[in-house]
C-alpha positions in Angstrom: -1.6 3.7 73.4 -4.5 4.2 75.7 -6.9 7.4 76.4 -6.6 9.3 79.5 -9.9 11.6 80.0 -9.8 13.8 82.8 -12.7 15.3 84.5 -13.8 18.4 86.5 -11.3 19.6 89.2 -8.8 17.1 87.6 -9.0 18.5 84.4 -8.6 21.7 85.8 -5.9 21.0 87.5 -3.9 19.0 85.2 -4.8 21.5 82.0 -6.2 18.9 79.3 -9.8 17.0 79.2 -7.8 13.9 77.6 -4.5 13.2 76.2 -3.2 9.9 74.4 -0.6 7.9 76.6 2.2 5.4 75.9 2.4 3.5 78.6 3.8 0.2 80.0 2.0 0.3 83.2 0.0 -2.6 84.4 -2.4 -1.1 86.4 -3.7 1.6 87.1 -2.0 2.3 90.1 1.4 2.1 87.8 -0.2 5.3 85.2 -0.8 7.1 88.2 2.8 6.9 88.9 3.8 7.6 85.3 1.8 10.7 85.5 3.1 11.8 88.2 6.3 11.7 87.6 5.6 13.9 84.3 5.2 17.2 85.7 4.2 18.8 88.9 0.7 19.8 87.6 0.1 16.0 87.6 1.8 15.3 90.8 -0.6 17.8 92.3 -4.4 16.4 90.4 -3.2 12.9 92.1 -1.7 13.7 95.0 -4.7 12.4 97.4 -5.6 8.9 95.8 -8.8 8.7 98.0 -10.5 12.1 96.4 -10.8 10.5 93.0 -12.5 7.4 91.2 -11.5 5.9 88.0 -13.1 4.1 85.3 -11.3 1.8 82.4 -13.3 1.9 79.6 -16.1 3.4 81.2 -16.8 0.4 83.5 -16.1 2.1 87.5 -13.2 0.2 89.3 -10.2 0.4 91.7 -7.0 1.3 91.4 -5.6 -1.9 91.5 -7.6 -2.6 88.5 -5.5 -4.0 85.1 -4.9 -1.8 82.4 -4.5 -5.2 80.3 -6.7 -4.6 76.7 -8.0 -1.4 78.6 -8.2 1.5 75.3 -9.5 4.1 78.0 -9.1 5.7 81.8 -11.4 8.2 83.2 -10.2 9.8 86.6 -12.9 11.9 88.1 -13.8 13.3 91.7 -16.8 11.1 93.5 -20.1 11.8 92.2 -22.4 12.9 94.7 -26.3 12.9 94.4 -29.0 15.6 94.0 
């Protein structure tokens, strides 16, 4: 079971600010696929891959990144400065 948190236009978009997930996926990459494959509201928050960044438990990383031990993934939109 791992923590999915959603932020900003992704949470908008997908309807929750975190849900709890069973998942077998590896990476991240592979819950990205899970989720899609849910619904189309999910589909939609992660269609374009290079508008978002992730974070496993709260460290920032890639998509390619493990999921191995991981207990929580954020997906957000870049942060921008100001």
């Amino acid at each position: 079971m791992i923590d999915v948190l959603y932020f900003a236009w992704v949470r908008e978009r997908i309807g929750l600010p975190k849900e709890k997930i069973e998942t077998g996926a590896a990476t991240v990459a592979d819950l990205v696929e899970e989720l899609r494959a849910r619904e189309e509201r999910y589909a939609v928050a992660f269609a374009d891959l290079s508008a978002l960044r992730v974070a496993v438990d709260q460290e920032l990383t890639e998509f390619d990144a493990s999921l191995e031990g991981a207990r929580e993934v954020a997906f957000f939109p870049p942060m921008t400065g100001g």
